[in-house]
N, C-alpha and C positions, 0 to 999 in steps of 0.2 A: 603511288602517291595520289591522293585526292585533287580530283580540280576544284582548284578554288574558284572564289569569284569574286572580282573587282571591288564591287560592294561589300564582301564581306574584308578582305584586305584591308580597303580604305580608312577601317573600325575596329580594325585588328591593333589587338597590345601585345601578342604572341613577336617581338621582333627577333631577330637572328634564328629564324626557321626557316627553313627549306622551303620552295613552294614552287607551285607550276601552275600555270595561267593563260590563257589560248584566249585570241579578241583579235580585232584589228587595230590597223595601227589609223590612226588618224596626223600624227605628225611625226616627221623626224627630225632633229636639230641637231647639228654642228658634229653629223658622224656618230654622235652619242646618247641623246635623249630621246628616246623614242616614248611618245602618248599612247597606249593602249587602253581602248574599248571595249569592252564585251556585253553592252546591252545589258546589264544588270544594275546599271546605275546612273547617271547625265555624266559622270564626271570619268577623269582616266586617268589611268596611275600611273604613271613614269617610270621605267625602266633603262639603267643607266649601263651602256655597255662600255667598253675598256676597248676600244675599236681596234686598239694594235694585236689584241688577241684573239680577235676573229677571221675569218676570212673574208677578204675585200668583193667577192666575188659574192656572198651570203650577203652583207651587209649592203650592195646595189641593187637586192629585192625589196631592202625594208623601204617601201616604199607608201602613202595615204591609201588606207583601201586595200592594202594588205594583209593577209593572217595569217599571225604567228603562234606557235608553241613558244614559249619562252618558261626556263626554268632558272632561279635565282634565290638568292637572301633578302629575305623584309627586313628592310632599316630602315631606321629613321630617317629624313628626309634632312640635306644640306640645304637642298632651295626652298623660296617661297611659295606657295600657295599649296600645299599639299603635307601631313603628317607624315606619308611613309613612301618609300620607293622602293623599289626592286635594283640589287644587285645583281645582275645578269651573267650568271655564267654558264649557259647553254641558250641557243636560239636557233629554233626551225622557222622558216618560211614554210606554210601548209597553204599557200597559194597566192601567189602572186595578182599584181594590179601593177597595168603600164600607165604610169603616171600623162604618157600622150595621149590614152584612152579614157583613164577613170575620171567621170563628170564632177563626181563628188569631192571635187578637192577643198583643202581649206582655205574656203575667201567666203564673202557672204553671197550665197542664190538666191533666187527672185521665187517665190512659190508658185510662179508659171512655170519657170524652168523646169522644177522639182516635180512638177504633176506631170512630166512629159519622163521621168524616169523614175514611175511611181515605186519599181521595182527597191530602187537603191535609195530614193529619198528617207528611207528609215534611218538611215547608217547618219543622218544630221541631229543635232540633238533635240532641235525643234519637233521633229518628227517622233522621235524616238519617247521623247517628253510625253507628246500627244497620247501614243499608243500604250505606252504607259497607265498612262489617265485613263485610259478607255475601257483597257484592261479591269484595273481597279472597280469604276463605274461598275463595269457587267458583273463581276464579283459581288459588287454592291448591293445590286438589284437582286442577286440570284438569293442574298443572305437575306435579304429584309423579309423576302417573301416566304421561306423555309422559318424562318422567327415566328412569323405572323399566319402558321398554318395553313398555305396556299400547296395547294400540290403542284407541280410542273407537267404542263401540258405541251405535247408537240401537235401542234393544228397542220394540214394537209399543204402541201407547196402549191400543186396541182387542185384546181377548185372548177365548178362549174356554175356556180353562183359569182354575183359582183356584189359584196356586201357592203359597197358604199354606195350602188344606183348610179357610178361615176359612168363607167362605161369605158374608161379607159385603162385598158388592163391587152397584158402580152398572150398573144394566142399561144398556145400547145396543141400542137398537130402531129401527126407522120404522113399525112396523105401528100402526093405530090402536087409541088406550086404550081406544075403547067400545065399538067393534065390529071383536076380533081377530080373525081366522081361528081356528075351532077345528077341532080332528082330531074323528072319530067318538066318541070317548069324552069329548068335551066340554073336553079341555086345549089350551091355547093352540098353535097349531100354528107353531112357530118356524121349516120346512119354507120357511116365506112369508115369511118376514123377510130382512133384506136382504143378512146375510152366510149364511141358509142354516140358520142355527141360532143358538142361546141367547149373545150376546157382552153383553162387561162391559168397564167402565173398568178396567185392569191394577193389583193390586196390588204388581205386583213385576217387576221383567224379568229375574230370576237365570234362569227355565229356557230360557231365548232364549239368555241370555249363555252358560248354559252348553254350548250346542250350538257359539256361536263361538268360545269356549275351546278348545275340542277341534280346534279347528282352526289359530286363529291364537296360540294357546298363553294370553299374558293379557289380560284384554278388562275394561272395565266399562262400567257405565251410568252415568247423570247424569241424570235426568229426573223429571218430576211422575209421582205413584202415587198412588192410591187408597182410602178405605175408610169402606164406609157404616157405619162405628162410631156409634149414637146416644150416642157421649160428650162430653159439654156439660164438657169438664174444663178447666185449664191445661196438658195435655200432649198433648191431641190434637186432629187437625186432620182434617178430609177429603178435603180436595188437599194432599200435599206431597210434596218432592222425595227422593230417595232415588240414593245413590251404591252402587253394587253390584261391583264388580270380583267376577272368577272367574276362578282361575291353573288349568290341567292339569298335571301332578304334583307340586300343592302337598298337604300331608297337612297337619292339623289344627295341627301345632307351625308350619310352616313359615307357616300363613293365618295364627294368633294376632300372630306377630313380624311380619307386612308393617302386620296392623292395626293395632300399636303403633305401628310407625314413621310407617304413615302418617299417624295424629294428633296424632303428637310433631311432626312436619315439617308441614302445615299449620298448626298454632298458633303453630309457632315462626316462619311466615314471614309471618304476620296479627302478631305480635308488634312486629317487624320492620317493619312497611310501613303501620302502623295506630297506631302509640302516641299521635298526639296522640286521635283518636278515643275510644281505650280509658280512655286517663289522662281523659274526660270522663267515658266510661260507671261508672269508676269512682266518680269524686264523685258522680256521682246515687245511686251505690247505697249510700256511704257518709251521704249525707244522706238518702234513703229509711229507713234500719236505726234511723237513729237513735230514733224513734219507737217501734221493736219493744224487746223484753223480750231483754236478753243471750243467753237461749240459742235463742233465732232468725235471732240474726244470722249473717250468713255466717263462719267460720272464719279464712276469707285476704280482703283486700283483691283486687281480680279479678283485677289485674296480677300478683301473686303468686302467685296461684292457679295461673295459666295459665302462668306460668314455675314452678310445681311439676310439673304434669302433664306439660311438655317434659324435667324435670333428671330425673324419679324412672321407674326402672322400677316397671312395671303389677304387681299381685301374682296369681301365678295360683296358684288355688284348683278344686279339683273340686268339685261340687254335692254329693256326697255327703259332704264336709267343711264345708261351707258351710252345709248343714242339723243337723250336728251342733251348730254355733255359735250358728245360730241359736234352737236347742231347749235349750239351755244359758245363753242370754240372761238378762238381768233383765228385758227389756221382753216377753218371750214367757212367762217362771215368774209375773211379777206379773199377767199378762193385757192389755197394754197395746196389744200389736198387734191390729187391728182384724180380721187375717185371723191366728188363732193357730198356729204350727207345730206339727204332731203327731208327721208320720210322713214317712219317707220317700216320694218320689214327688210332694210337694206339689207346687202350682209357684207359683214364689218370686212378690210381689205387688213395690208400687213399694218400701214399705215396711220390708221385706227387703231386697232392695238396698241401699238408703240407709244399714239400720243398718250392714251389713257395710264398706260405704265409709266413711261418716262418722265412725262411732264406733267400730268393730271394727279395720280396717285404718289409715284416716285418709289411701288412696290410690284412685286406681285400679284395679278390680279386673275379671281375667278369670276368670268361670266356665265351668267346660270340664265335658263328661261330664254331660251331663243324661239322666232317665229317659226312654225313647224314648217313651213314652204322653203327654208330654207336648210333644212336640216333634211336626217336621213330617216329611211321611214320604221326603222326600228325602237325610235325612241318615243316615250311613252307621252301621250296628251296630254296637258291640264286641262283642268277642269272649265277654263275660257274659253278651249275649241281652237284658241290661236296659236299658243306655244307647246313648247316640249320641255321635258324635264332633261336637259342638254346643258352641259358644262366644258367651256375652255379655259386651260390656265394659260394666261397673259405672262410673260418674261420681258426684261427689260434687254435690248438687241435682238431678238432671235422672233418677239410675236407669240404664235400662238408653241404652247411646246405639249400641250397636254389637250386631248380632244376625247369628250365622254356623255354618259348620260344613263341613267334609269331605264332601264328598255322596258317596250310596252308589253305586260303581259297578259292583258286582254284579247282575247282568241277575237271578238268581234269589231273590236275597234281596228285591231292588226290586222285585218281580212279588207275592212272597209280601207285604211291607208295603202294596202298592197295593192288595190282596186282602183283606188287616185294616181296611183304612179305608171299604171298600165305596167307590170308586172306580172310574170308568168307562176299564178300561183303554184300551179305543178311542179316549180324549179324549186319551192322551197317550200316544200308539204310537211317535209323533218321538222322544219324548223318550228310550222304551225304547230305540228306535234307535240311540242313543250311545252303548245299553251291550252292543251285539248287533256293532258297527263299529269295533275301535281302542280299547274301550273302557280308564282308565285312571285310576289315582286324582288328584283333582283337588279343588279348593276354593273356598269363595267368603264371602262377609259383605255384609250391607248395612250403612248408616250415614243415619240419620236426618238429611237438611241440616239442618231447624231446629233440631233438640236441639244439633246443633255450635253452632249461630248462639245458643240458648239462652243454652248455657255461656258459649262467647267472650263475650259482652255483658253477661251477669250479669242478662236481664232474668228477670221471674218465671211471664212468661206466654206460650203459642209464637204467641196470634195479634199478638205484637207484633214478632215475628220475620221476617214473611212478610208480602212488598207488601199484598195483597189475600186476609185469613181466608177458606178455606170452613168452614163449623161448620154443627151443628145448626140450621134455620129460620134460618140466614145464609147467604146468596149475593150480598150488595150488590155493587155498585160491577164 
């Protein structure tokens, strides 16, 4: 016999059939009703046993957190809140849960608790809602780009370049921590290490893609990235994933509009193929607010929200506009920003952002034209000498969620920026390569998955975004 599945059950008009169904059990009531789960769906179908016809000693395993084989007749449903229930006339226990031990009982938990049993917090529907979502999202992404003739590129994990000039990035070694090899002059001799030289966990795979761009025209990535940021925050992680696409002769208008579209069109098709999940994540969030003071609460219900950001075009603003408004503010003349705008050149904090989305705009917003000292040294100059052809998309909660730019494909101008940043041209000779070969204007952007995954869910924090946190002095599980 087929196993079925929950979801499909719950939709089923096939009644008085046979059927068998394996999940856990989330509740038991009065010896008789037991709730069964199996992650196919938020919801759980009811199966109704006849207790005197079981064995008492089987029936003191069905326990929260348990799973069962259970084989029965789909019927129609006597009680409320459900079309069909399971008549239960066979039931295995395929593994127990000691109610004195299992965390996950039904009452409501704290999302502190739940991070501390990252393991099991899936099995709540909050959770399960999430990854759901996430799921979908990555589907999302993977389909827009396969539509829109991008090939899938896998960029290196292992890197010996820093592509953002951050410097903060996780060493990869095998050499021993206590007694390294040293050179003559007493420095770690990386000579002896196992690729030869000083390698790190990847912050980024754009300068990889963009050598594949140039050749298979659009390319991106999809994979985990890196960054030994010590920030113990709500918006930052140490392992996450990061979506990168890079087009050859896209110029800075033409990356801005794929990056619209492309986030108009994933949400709009997690919309689509996720609303019973969403329509949850939103009652949690609407019962969460309620507790907070009016102007904390979120603006839009989520579903609304997420059908704003699909109906409305993005607002695009230059930085050198954007700092004007800023320096013009109430919350900047009374001193209320924690990082106060002065002068030109700044570089904008979350803060900034927020107000210009939130309160300024009241959309999405794309900042373009950023001061080159503040930016990374692959993106291409304008013709003023001061900015770059540099673009962030502004979200309303989350900041920045989208960070990109027109790279510079001037072999001389790229020589002379590599040169201002003291930068070891020999580290990235390849890369010069691309602009010495065919070279030609071309684009690219990354896009943070969990801040997507953020947004879409409505939740407040990104270790609850992502299966398994790395963070600060956290590596569990």
């Amino acid at each position: 016999m087929r196993l079925a599945t929950i979801k499909e059950l719950l939709s089923s008009k096939n009644l008085l059939q046979e059927i068998t169904v394996k999940g856990w059990v989330r509740t038991f009531r009065s010896n008789r009703f037991i709730a069964l789960n199996d992650g196919s769906t938020l919801n759980t179908i009811q199966c109704v046993v006849d207790f005197e016809n079981f064995d008492e000693d089987v029936l003191k395993k069905v326990n929260t957190g348990a799973a069962l084989k259970i084989t029965g007749t789909l019927v129609e449903s006597q009680g409320r809140g459900q079309s069909v229930e399971i008549q239960v006339t066979a039931l295995e226990v395929l593994g127990v849960a000691d109610p004195e031990e299992y965390p996950i009982q039904p009452k409501k938990h704290s999302l502190e608790f739940l991070r501390e049993k990252a393991h099991l917090r899936i099995r709540t529907n909050t959770f399960a809602a999430i990854m759901r979502v996430r799921s979908t999202l990555a589907f999302a992404i993977h389909n827009y780009f396969r539509e829109n003739g991008f090939n899938y590129f896998h960029a290196p994990i292992i890197t010996g370049s820093d592509a953002e000039g951050a410097g903060e990035m996780f060493r990869v070694t095998t050499l021993d921590e206590k007694k390294p090899p040293l050179t003559e002059d007493g420095a770690v001799n990386y000579k002896e290490d196992f690729f030869g030289k000083e390698t790190n966990l990847t912050v980024s795979g754009q300068l990889e893609a963009e050598a594949y761009a140039m050749a298979l025209g659009k390319v991106y990535t999809f994979g985990p990235t890196f960054r030994a940021e010590n920030s113990n925050t709500s918006r930052h992680l140490a392992e996450f994933w990061m979506v990168e696409p890079e087009m050859a002769f896209f110029d800075l208008d033409a990356n801005m509009d794929l990056a619209e579209d492309f986030i108009k069109n994933v949400i709009s098709y997690t919309l689509t193929h996720c609303q019973e999940d969403l329509e949850f994540l939103e009652n949690r969030l609407l019962d969460e607010e309620k507790s907070k003071p009016q102007a904390q609460r979120s603006a839009m219900p989520l579903i609304e929200k997420l059908k704003f950001v699909v109906d409305n075009n993005f607002k695009r603003v230059s930085y050198t506009e954007a700092i004007e408004i800023l320096k013009n503010c109430k919350p900047n003349k009374k001193k209320q920003f924690q990082y106060p705008i002065e002068e030109w050149g700044t570089d904008l904090q979350s803060e900034h952002e927020r107000y210009l989305v939130e309160k300024h705009f009241n959309c999405p917003v794309i900042l373009f034209d950023y001061p080159a000292k503040i930016k990374a040294f692959y993106m291409r100059l304008n013709e003023d000498g001061k900015t770059v052809r540099a673009m962030d998309i502004l979200f309303p909660g989350i900041g920045e969620i989208v960070g990109g730019s027109q790279r510079e494909e001037r072999l001389d101008v790229l020589k002379e920026k590599i040169k201002e940043l003291d930068i070891d041209e020999k580290e990235l000779w390849w890369y010069l390569d691309l602009r010495k070969f065919g070279t030609a204007e071309h684009s690219g952007f990354g896009l943070g998955f969990e801040r997507l995954v953020l947004f879409a869910t409505g939740m407040g924090n990104i270790r609850d975004v992502i299966p398994f946190p790395r963070t600060p002095q956290n590596a569990e599980f």
